[in-house]
C-alpha positions in Angstrom: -9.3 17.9 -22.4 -12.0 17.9 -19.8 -13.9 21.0 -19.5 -13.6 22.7 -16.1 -17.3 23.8 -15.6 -18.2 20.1 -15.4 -18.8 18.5 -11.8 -16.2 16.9 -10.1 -15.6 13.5 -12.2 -16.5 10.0 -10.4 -13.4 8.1 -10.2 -13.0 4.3 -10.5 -10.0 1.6 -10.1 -10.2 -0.4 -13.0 -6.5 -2.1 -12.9 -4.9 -3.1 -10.0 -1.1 -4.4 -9.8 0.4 -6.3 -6.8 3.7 -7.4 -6.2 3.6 -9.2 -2.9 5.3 -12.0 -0.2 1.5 -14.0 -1.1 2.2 -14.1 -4.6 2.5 -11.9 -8.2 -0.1 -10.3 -9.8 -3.7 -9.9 -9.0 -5.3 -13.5 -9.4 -2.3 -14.7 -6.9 -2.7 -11.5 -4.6 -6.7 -12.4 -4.5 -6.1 -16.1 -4.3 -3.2 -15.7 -0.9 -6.2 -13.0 0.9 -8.7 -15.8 0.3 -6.8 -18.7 1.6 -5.2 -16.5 4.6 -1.4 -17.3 2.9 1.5 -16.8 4.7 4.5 -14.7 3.5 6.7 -15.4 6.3 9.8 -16.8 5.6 14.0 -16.0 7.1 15.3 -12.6 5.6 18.2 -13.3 3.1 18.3 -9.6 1.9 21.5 -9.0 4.2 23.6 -10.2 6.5 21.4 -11.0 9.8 24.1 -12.4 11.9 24.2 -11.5 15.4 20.1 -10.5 15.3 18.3 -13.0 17.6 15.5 -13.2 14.7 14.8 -12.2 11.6 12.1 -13.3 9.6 10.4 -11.3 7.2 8.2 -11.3 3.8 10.6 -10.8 1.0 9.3 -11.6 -2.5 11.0 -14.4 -3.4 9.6 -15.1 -7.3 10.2 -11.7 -8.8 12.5 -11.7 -11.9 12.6 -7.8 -13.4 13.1 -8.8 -16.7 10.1 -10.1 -17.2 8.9 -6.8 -16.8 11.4 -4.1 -17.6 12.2 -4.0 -21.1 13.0 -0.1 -21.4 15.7 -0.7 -19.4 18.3 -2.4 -18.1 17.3 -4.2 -14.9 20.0 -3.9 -13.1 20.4 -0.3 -13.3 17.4 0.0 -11.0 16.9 -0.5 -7.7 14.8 -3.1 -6.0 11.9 -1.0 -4.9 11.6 0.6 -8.3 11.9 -2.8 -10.3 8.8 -3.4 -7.8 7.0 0.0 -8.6 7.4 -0.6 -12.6 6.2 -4.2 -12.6 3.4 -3.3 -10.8 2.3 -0.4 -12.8 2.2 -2.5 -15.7 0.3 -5.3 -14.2 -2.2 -2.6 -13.0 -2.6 -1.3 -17.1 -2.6 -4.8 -18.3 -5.1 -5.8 -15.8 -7.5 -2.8 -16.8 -7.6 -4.2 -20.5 -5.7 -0.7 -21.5 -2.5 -1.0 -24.0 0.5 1.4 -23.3 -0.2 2.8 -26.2 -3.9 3.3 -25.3 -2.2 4.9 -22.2 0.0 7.1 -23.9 -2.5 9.5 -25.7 -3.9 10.1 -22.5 -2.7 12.6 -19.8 -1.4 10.9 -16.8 -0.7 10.8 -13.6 1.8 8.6 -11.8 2.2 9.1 -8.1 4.1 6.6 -6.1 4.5 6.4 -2.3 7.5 4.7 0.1 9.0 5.0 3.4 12.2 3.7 2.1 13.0 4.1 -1.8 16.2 2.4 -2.7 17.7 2.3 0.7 18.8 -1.4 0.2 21.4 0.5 -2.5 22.2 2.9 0.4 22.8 0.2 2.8 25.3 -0.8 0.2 27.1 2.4 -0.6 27.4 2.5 3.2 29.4 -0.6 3.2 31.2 0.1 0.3 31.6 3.6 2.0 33.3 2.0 5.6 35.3 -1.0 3.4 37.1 1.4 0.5 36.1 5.3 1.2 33.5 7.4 -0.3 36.1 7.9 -3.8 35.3 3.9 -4.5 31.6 4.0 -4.5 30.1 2.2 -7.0 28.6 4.9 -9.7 25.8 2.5 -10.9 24.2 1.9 -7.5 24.7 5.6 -6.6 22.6 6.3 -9.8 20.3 3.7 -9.2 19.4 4.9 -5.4 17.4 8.3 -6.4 14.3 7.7 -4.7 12.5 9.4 -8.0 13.0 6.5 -10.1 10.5 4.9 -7.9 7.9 6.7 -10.2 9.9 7.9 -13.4 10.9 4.2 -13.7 7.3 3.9 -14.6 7.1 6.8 -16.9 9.8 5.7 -19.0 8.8 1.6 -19.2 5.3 2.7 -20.2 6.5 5.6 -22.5 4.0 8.1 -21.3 4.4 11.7 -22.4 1.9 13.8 -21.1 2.5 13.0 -17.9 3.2 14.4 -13.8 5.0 12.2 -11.8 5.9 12.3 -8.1 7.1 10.1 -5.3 5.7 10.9 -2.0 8.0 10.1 1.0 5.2 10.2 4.0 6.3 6.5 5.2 3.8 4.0 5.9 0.8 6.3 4.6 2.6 7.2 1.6 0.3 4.8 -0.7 -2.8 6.3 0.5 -1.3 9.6 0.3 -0.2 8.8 -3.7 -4.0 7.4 -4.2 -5.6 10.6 -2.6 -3.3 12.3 -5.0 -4.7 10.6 -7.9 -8.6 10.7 -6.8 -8.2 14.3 -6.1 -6.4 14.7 -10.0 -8.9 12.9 -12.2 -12.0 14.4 -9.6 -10.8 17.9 -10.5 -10.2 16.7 -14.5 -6.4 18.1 -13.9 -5.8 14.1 -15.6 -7.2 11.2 -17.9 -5.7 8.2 -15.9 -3.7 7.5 -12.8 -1.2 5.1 -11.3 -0.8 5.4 -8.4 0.3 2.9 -5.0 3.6 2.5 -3.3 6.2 0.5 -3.3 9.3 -0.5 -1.0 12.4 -3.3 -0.4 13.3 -4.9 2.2 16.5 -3.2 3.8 18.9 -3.3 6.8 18.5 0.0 7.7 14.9 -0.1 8.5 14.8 -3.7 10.4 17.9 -2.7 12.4 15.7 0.6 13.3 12.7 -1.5 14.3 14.5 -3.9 16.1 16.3 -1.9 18.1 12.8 -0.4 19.1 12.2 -4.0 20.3 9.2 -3.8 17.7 10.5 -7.1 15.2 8.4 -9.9 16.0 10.5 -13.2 16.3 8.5 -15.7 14.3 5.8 -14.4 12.7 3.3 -10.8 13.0 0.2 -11.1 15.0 -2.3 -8.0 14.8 -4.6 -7.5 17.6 -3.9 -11.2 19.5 -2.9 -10.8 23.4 0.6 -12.4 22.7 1.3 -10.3 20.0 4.9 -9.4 19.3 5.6 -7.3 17.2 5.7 -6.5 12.9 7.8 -8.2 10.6 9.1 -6.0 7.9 7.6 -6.5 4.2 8.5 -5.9 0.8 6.5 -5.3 -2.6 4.3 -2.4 -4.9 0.8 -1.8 -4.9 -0.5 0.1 -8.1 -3.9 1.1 -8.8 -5.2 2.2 -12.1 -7.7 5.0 -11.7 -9.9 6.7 -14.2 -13.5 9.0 -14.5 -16.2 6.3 -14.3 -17.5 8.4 -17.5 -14.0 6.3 -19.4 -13.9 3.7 -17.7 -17.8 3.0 -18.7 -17.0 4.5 -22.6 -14.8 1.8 -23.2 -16.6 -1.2 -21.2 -14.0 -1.3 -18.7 -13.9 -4.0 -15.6 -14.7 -1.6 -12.2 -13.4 -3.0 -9.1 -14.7 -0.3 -7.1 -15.2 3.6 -6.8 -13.4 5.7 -4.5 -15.6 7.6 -2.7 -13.3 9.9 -0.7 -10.4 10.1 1.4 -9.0 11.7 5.1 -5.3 13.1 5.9 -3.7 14.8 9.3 -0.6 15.4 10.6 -1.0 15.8 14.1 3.1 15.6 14.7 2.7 14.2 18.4 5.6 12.4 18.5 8.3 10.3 16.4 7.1 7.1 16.3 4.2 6.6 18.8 0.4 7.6 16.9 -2.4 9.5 18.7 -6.0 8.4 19.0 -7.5 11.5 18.7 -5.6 12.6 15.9 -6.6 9.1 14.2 -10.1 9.3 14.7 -10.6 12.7 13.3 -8.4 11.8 10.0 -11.1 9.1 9.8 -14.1 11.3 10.4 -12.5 13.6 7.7 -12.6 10.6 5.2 -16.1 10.0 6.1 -17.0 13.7 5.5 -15.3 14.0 2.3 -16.5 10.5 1.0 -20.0 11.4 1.7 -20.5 8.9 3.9 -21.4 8.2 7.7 -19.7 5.4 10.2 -22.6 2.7 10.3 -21.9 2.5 6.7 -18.6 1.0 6.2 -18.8 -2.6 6.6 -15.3 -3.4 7.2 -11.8 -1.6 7.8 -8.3 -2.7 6.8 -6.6 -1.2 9.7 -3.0 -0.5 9.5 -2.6 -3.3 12.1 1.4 -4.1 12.7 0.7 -5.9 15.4 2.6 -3.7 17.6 1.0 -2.8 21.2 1.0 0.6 20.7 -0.2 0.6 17.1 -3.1 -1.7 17.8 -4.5 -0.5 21.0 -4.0 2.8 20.0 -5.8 2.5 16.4 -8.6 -0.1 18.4 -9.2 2.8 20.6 -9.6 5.6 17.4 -12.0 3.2 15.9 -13.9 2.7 18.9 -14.0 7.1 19.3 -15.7 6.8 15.9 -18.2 3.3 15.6 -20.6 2.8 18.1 -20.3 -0.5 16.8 -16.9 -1.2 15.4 -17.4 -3.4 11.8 -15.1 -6.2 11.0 -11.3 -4.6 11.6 -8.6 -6.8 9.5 -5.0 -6.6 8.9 -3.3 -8.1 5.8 0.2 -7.6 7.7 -0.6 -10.8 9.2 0.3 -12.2 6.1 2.7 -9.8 3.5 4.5 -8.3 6.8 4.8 -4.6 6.7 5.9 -3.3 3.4 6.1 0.1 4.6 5.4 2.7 1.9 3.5 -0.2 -0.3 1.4 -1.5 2.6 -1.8 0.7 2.5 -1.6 0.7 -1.2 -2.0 -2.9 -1.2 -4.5 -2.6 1.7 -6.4 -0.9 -0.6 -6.0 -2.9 -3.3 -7.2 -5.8 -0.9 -10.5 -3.5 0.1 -10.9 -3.2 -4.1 -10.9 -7.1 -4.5 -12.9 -7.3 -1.5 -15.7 -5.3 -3.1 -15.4 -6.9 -5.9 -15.2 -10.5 -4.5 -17.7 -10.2 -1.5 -15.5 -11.6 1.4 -13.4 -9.8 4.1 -9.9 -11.4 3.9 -8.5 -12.6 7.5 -5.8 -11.7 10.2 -4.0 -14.6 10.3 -1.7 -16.1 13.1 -4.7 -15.4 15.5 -5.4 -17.3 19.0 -7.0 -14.5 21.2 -8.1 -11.4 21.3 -6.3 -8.8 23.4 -9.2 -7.3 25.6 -8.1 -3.9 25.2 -8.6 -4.1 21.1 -11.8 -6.0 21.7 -12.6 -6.2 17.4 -13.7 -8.4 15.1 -10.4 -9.2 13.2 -11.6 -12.2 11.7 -9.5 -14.9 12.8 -7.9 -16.9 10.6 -10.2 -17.7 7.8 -11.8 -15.1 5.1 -15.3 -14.1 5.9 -18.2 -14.3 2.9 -19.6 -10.8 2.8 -21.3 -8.7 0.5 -19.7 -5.6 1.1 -20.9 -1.7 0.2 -18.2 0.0 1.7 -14.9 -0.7 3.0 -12.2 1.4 5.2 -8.7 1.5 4.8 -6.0 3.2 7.5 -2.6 4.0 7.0 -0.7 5.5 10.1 2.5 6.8 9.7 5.8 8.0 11.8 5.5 11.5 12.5 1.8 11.4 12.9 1.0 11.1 9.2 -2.4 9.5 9.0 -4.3 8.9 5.8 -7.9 7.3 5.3 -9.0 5.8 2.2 -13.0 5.1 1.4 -13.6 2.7 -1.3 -17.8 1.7 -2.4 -18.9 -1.0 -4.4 -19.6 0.3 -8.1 -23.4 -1.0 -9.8 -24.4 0.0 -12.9 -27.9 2.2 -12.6 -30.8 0.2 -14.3 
């Protein structure tokens, strides 16, 4: 065990685990941001008659027995079938064995918007068709939104372990990230998985269509003609560790995360604030040590909605005198709600790593009133120092993540 009077602890991702619209697994993940993929493709998780549109990005290549071995697939919902396979990719991908993992203390922290509402949507049905006596045991076990990170715990057989699932909707994977910095910082842990993870599910298109917020071919962040988002599916998991392990055992470092930003500023239901934005931002900045004219690009949450992108173009502006880069991966995996700034960070990670910013897709021309660099269409060569990524969240939730490139001192 770590001991206390130390200083706080560097902390590093050295594992990342994507399941995604763009493909499975890092390599794929890195190889769909490069190329500017497309995930976009007609929603067959439910019924969409009578909805004049619905596409979405629904990960169409999973199987969860290739990953879930613990136990049975099928007594698992969707999103935490994601959340597990993800979480193994991320330990795989950091050259760590469970067993490795297992005589550590761990942390596993796991954010969504939605958990298994896909079963609810089903007990629903079964609910109106037969009465609430007939429900279906299995998927009523199987829709406890804790799996979503004791799934995780039990696959990988970790026993000194905390695990949570934080419900703050589209932030939540920042929120579960900033949990884990703040755990290994502090030396409360050894390791960390942490990310988010979600599954495409009637209740929360039917909720964003009737906003008249689904987009009816495809999601186009910060163009003039955009139209709206187009609801996502998939996990994001991030190993994390103290740079002083990760460099013991000649670990891989994507990148180091510097610091983070949260508020709750609780203006209104669904409509974010500018103000309250910018200073969750400048709180990131504070806490990662760093100033504005040093981040070199940011991975804006980006949904493509009007009043998410003016609203976040207008923060930024509050905050850069001269706004970097500003990108949004929801042009491409769609909006995976609680996964969605956990894979926007692990984006910002490969980007670091990599040296390129990846694109917003789907672009023709720049509304005037977000007036950034979004990067049209085609990744950008860059060597990047560090990188931004927002997460906005009903409610107000807003959470900032600061990610740096990692060099060895010589």
């Amino acid at each position: 065990m770590y001991d206390d009077e130390r200083a706080p602890r560097r902390v590093v991702i050295t594992g990342l685990g994507t399941v995604t619209s763009i493909g499975l697994g890092v390599t794929a993940f890195l190889d769909g941001l490069k190329s500017g993929r497309s995930g976009v493709k007609p929603i067959t998780a439910f019924d969409t008659t009578g909805f004049a549109h619905a596409n979405g990005c629904e990960v169409d290549d999973f199987e969860p027995a290739d990953w879930i071995q613990r136990a049975d697939p099928a007594e698992l919902g969707r999103a935490t079938q994601f959340s597990i396979a993800a979480a193994k990719m991320a330990v795989e991908d950091a050259g760590l064995s469970p067993e490795e993992l297992r005589e550590r203390k761990v942390l596993v922290s796991v954010g969504t918007t939605d958990a298994e509402s896909r079963d609810l949507d089903l007990l629903v049905g079964q609910q109106l068709e037969n009465g609430p006596e007939h429900l279906d045991h299995g998927v009523v076990r199987r829709a406890q939104a804790g799996r979503l990170s004791s799934g995780i715990v039990r696959e990988l057989g970790l026993v000194d372990v905390e695990a949570l699932t934080i419900p703050t909707a589209c932030a939540a994977g920042n929120y579960a990230i900033g949990s884990g910095f703040d755990a290994i910082r502090d030396g409360d842990v050894e390791a960390a998985l942490c990310g988010g993870a979600d599954a495409v599910c009637r209740k929360t298109f039917t909720g964003f269509y009737r906003l008249g917020t689904i987009a009816p071919e495809v999601c186009q962040p910060f163009d003039k003609d955009r139209k709206g988002i187009l609801t996502g599916e998939g996990a994001g998991i991030l190993l994390m560790e103290s740079l002083e392990s990760a460099t013991a055992r000649g670990a891989r470092i994507y990148a180091e995360v510097l610091g983070y930003g949260l508020n709750c500023d609780a203006h209104h239901p669904v409509a974010p604030d500018a103000d309250s934005l910018a200073r969750c931002m400048e709180v990131a900045h504070r806490n990662a040590g760093v100033k504005a004219e040093d981040i070199d690009f940011i991975s804006a949450h980006g949904t493509g909605t009007h009043a998410n992108d003016v609203t976040e173009a207008g923060a930024i502006r509050q905050v850069f005198d001269s706004p970097p880069p500003t990108i949004s991966i929801k042009s491409m995996i769609g909006h995976s709600m609680g996964a969605a700034s956990a894979l926007g960070s692990a984006a910002c990670a490969l980007a670091l790593t990599e040296g390129f910013i990846p694109p917003t897709i789907n672009h023709r021309e720049t509304d005037p009133e977000v007036g950034l660099d979004c990067v049209p269409n085609e990744a950008r060569p860059a060597r990047l120092n560090v990188v931004q990524n927002n997460a906005l969240a009903f409610a107000g939730n807003n959470a900032v993540l600061i990610l740096g490139r990692y060099e060895e001192a010589v």
